[in-house]
Structure formats: C-alpha cells, structure tokens
C-alpha positions in Angstrom: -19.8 -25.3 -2.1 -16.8 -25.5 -0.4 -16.1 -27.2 3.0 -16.0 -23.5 4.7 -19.2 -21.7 3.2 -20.7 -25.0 4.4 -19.4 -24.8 7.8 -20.8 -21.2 7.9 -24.4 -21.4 7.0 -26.0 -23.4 9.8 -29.5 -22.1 8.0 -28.4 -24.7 5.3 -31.6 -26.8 4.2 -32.2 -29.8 5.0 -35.0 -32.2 3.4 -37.5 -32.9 5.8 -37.5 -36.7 4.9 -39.2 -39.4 7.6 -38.6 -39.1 10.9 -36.1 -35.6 10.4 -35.9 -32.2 12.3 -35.7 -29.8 9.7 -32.5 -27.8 10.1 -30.4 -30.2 11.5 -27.5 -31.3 9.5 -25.5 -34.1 11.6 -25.9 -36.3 14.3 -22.1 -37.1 16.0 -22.5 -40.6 18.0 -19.7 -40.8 20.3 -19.4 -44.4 21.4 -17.4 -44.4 25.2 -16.2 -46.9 27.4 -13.0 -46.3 29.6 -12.0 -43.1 27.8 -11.6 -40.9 30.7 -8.6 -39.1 29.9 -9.9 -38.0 26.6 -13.6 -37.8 26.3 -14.0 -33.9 27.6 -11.4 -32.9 25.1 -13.4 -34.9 22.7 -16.5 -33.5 23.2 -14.8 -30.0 23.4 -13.4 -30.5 20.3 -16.7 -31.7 18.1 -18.6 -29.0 20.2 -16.6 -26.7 18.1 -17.7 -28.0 15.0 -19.6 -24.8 13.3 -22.2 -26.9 11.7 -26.1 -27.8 12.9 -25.1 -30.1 15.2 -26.5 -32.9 17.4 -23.8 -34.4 19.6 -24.8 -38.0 22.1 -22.2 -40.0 24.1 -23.3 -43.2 24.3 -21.5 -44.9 27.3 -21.2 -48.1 27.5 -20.8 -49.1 31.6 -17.3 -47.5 31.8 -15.5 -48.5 34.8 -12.5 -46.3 34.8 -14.2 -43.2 36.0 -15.7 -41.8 32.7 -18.9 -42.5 33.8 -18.8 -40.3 36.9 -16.9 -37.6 34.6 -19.4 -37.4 32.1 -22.5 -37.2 35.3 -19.9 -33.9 36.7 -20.3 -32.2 33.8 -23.8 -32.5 32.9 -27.1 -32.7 34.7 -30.0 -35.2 34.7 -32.9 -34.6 32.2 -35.9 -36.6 30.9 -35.3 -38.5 27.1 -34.9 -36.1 24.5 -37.7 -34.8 22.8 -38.5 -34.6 19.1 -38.0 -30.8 18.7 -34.0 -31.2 20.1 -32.6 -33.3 17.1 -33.0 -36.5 18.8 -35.7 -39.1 18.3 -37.9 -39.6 21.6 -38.3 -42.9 23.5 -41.2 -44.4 25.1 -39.9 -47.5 26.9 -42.4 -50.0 28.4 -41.8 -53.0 30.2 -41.7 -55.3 27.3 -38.8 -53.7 25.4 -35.8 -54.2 27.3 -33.7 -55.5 24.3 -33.7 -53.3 21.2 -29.9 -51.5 20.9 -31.9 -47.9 21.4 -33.2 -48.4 24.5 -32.4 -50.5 27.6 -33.7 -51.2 30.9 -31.9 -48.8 33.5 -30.5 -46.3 31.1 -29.8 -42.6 32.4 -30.1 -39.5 30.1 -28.4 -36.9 31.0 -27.6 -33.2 29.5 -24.5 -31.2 28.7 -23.7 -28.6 27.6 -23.6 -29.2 24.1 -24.0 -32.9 24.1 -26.5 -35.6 25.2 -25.3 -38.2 26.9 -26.9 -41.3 27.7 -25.3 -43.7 30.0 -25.7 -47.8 29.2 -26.5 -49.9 32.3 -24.6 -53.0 30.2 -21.7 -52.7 27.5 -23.1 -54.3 24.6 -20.3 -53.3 22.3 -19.1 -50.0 20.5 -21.7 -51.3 17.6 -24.6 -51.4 19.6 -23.8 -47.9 20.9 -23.2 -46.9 17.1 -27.2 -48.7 15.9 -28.4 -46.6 19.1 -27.1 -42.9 17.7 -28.3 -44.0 14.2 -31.6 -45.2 15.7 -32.3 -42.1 17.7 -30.9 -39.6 15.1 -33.2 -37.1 13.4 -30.6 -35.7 11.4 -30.0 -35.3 7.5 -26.4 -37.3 8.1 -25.2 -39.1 11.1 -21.5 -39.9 11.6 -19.6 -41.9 14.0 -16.5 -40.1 16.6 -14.3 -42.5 18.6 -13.8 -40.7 22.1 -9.9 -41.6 21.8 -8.7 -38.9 19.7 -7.3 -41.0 17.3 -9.7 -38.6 14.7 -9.6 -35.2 14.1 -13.0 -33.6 14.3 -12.1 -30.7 12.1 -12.1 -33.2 9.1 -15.8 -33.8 9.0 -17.4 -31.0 8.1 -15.0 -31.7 4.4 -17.2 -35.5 4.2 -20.3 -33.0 4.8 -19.4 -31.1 2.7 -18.6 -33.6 0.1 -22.1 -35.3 0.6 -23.9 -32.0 -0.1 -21.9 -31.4 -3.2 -22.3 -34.0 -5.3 -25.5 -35.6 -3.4 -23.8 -38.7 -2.4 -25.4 -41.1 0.2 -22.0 -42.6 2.4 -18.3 -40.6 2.2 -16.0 -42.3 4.1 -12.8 -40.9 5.4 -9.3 -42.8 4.2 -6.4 -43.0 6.8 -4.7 -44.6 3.9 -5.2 -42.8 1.4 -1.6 -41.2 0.0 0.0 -38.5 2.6 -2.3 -39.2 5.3 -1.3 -42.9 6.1 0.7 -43.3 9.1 1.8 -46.9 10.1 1.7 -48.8 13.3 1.0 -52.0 14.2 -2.2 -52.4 12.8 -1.6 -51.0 9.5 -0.9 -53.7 7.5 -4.3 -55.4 8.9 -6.0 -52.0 7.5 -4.7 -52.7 4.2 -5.5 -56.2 4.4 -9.1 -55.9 4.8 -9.2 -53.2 2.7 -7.9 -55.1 -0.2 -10.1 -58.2 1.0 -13.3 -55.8 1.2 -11.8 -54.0 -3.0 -11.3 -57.6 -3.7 -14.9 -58.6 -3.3 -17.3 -55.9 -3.3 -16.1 -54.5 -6.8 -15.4 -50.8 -5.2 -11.8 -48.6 -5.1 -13.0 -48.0 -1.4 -9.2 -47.8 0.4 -9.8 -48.0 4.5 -13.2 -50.1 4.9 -12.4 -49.8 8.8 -12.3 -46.2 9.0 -14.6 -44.9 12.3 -15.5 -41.8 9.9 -18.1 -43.3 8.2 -20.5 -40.5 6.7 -24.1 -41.7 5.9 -27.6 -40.5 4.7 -29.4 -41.7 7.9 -32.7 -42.5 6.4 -30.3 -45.2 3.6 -28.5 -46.3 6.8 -31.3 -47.1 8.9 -32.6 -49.4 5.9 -28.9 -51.4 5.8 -30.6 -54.0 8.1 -27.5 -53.8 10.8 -27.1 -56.1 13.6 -23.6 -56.1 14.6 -22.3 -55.0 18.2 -19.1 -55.0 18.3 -16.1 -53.5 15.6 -17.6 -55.8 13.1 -20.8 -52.9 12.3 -17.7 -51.1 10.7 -17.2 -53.7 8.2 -21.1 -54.7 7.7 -21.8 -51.3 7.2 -19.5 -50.8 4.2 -20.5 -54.4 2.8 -24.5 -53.6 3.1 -23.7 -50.0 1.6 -22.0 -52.0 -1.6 -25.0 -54.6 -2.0 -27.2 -51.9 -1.7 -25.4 -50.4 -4.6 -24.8 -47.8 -2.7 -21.5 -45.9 -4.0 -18.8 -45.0 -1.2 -16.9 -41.5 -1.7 -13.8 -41.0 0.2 -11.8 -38.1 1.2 -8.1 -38.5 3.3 -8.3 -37.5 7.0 -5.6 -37.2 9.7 -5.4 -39.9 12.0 -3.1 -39.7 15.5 -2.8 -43.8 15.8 -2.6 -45.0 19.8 -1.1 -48.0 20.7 -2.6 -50.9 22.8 -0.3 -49.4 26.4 -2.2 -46.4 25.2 -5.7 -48.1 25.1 -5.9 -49.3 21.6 -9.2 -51.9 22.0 -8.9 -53.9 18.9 -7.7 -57.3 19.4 -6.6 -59.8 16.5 -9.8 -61.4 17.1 -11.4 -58.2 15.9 -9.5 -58.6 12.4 -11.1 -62.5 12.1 -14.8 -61.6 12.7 -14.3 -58.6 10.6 -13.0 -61.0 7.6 -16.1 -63.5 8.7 -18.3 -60.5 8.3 -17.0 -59.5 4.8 -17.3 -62.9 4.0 -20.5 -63.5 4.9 -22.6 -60.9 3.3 -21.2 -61.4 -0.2 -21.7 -65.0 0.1 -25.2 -64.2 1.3 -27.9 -64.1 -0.9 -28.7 -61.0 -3.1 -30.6 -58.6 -1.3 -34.5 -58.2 -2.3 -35.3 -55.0 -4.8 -36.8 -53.0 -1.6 -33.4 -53.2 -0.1 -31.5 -52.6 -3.6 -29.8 -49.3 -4.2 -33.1 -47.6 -6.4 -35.5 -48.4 -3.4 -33.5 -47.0 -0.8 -32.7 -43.5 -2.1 -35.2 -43.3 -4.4 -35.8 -39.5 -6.5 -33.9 -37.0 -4.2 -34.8 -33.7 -4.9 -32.8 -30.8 -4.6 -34.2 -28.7 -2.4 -30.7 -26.8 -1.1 -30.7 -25.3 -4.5 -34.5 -24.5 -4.9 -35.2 -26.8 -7.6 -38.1 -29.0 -8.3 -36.2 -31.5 -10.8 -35.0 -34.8 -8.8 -31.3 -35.7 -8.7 -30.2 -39.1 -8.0 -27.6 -40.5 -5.7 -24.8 -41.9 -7.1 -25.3 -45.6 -6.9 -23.5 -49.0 -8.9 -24.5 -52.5 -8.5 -22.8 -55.5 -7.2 -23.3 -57.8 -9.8 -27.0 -58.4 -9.2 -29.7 -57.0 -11.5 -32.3 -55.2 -10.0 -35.9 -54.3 -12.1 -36.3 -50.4 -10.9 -34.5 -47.5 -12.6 -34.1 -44.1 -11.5 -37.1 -43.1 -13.3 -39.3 -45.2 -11.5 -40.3 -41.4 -9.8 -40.7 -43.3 -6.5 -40.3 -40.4 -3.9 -38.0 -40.9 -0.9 -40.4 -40.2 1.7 -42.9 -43.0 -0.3 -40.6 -45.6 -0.1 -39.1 -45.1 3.7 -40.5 -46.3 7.0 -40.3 -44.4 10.2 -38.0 -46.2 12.6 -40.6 -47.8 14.8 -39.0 -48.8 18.5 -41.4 -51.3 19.3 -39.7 -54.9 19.5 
C-alpha cells in the first residue's frame, strides 16, 4: 500500500483494540508554548492531512499571546467525549496531578483541532504523556508547533507502519539527503551514536519529534519524563521492550535559538543521563518485554484470521514467551485508567 492509496481511504480499518474508536487512524499531539507566529499555520497544515485524523494542542501556559490566539479561533466546549477520537475525563478533586488532567484546565474546540489549554507548563513531555493518554487512536504521533517538521511526511511513517505491521517508525533528519546542519547537529549525531552504541539498534536520529507509535505498546513504555528527555526515554523503553524502530528520512526546516529554538545544552546532558539510565537499569519484567506488549496482532486490514507479529528484537535479555504463546492483544492490555 503505498503512502498515497493510504492517504485516500480514510474507511481504512482499524483494530478495535482497548480503549480505541474504530475508524480512527492517528492522534497528532501538538505540544505549544510561545509559538504564536506559527501555530495557526501549523494547525492548517496537519488539518490538511487526508487521513482519519484527531488533532489536540496541548498548551502549556503560553505567555506570548498564543494562548489568546488559539481561544480566537476556537470556542469553549465540555471534555471530549468517547465517540470524537479522544478519551473522556472525569476529574474529581483528588486528581489534580496525573499529566492528562490538571486542576484549572480549559477545553476548547476548533475547527479541526482540540485544544486544551494547561493552567501550568509542566514541560513539552508532559504535554506529549497527555495526547498519548487521552488518544483513542490506532497510532498517535507527536507535531512540534514551530514548523521545523513538515506535516506532509507523516502519512509515509503511517503508511510504513501499516505495511509491514511495525509498532514505532521514526522519522530520520539525518538520514543521507535529508540532513541539514546547524548548530545542533553534531549533538544529533552524538546521541544518536550514544543511543546505536548502547541499545544494539541502526536507529540514526533518536531525538527526532516524529516519533510514530502503536498507542496501546506506548502507553505500556511506563513514561515519566516532562521535559525533551520523553524523546530519548521513549526510544530507550521501545529498545528494552524489544520493540524494533523503522525509520524513514523526512524534511526538516532547522530554526535557530534568535528564532525560538528551546533546547538548551542542558537538554543534551539529561538526555545522555536518560540514555544512561535505562540501560543501566534493570531488565524489564516479561509483562513489559516485547512478546507481552504486542502480543498476536491479527490482520484485520486484509480480512484474515491468521495472526501476524510485530517486528520485535531483544536487547540482550532473554525473555520466556514466544510469539506463539497465542496471547491476544486485547488479553494482555489494560485500559488506561485516570485515577491517581
């Protein structure tokens, strides 16, 4: 299936796993915070996308003025229910702390897009755990408001995924043509060998924003992070999951720090700590290991009854189950509970 058949058949199935709307493909989080000059044409631009689509901005307390943009163009509605792609909340007093819901939050609805507006800025990977938590989607996949990233390249890791049933396709700014250098290439490539070096994978950008996941292997990854680090403990959770990472080269418009580049050379030591850290940790337990968290995926999209795996390797650390254990997907997933 190619990237543009995909694009065209928004009736394309999608298992109905835990906690998914059948039909929808993708969840886009957008994670915001001072973007004003660039989040509309953002928006307008993954809007486009002809693929079943959910689209939320999740703002993080902007002070430049994108918060009042984003309330002009849209209108104030309840949470979003079940039926629109988006996972409802039911907040009561007690949980004021879990990264989906806070305290004071605003939902509002464009046209389009959901957008819900953070009374605190916890950090872009806060706002990232929040999409993935509320997402009812197939995949879910992470667009910087900058325009740095060129929307028009995901539906090719969707396409990918679908194709050859993988569970995480990443897309490479540094992979042959498309690399183009600025100050923080060299750090790219640094990390990205550290990240080859230790995790036993030929993965070349581990700090890529387009990060294409299975949402119902994501949501069992067991992420924390709040800040730029959830880029790198993504990629390292994937890996001692045994999860394989796909890539494809993307475009990539690079902005410099005049320009309102965020990332700081303190960003590039807590991403090394985080890289660090996890291999070091110890191995994960077998219901976290790559044949618990995807399972027998069947192949629904082409009518068929016989399960397909997901491409998965291991890191090194011997897990009992096989893929013939005939453990269902839907058996061995929980439903994302909310409650602290």
């Amino acid at each position: 299936m190619s990237p543009q058949r995909l694009s065209q058949r928004e009736d394309l199935h999608v298992e109905a796993g835990a906690g998914t709307t059948p039909g929808v493909l993708l969840t886009v989080v957008v994670p915001c915070f001072n973007e004003k000059d660039t989040i509309l044409d953002v928006l307008d631009e993954v809007r486009q996308l002809p693929l079943n689509k959910v689209v939320l901005v999740v703002d993080n307390n902007s002070t430049d003025g994108t918060r009042e943009l984003l309330r002009a163009n849209t209108t104030a509605t309840n949470e979003p229910s079940a039926d629109c792609g988006l996972r409802p909340i039911s907040l009561s007093p007690e949980q004021t702390d879990d990264s989906s819901h806070q305290r004071g939050q605003e939902w509002r609805r464009g046209d389009g897009f959901w957008v819900l507006l953070q009374p605190v800025n916890r950090g872009k990977g806060a706002s990232v755990r929040t999409g993935l938590a509320l997402a009812r989607s197939k995949y879910v996949v992470c667009q910087d408001a900058d325009r740095e990233y060129d929307p028009t390249d995901i539906p090719r890791l969707v396409a990918m995924a679908e194709e050859q049933n993988l569970g995480a396709v990443f897309g490479s700014r540094l992979w042959g043509a498309a690399a183009r250098r600025d100050s923080y290439h060299w750090g790219r490539v640094g990390l990205s060998t550290l990240f080859r070096w230790l995790y036993d994978t030929p993965t070349t950008d581990v700090a890529t924003c387009y990060k294409l996941l299975r949402t119902d292997i994501a949501r069992q990854l067991g992420l924390v992070g709040e800040g730029f680090s959830l880029d790198f403990e993504i990629a390292a959770q994937l890996r001692r999951a045994g999860v394989e990472i796909a890539e494809l080269p993307i475009s990539y418009r690079p902005r410099s720090e005049r320009e309102g580049k965020k990332l700081r050379w303190r960003d590039g030591v807590s991403a090394t700590w985080t890289l660090l850290k996890l291999r070091l940790a110890r191995r994960p337990p077998e219901r976290e290991t790559a044949s618990f968290l995807l399972g027998q995926a069947r192949d629904h999209a082409q009518g068929g009854d016989a399960p397909r795996t997901v491409p998965t390797r291991s890191l090194g650390w011997k897990s009992s189950s096989t893929a013939g254990d005939g453990v269902a997907l839907a058996e061995v997933l929980e439903p994302v509970r909310f409650s602290p």
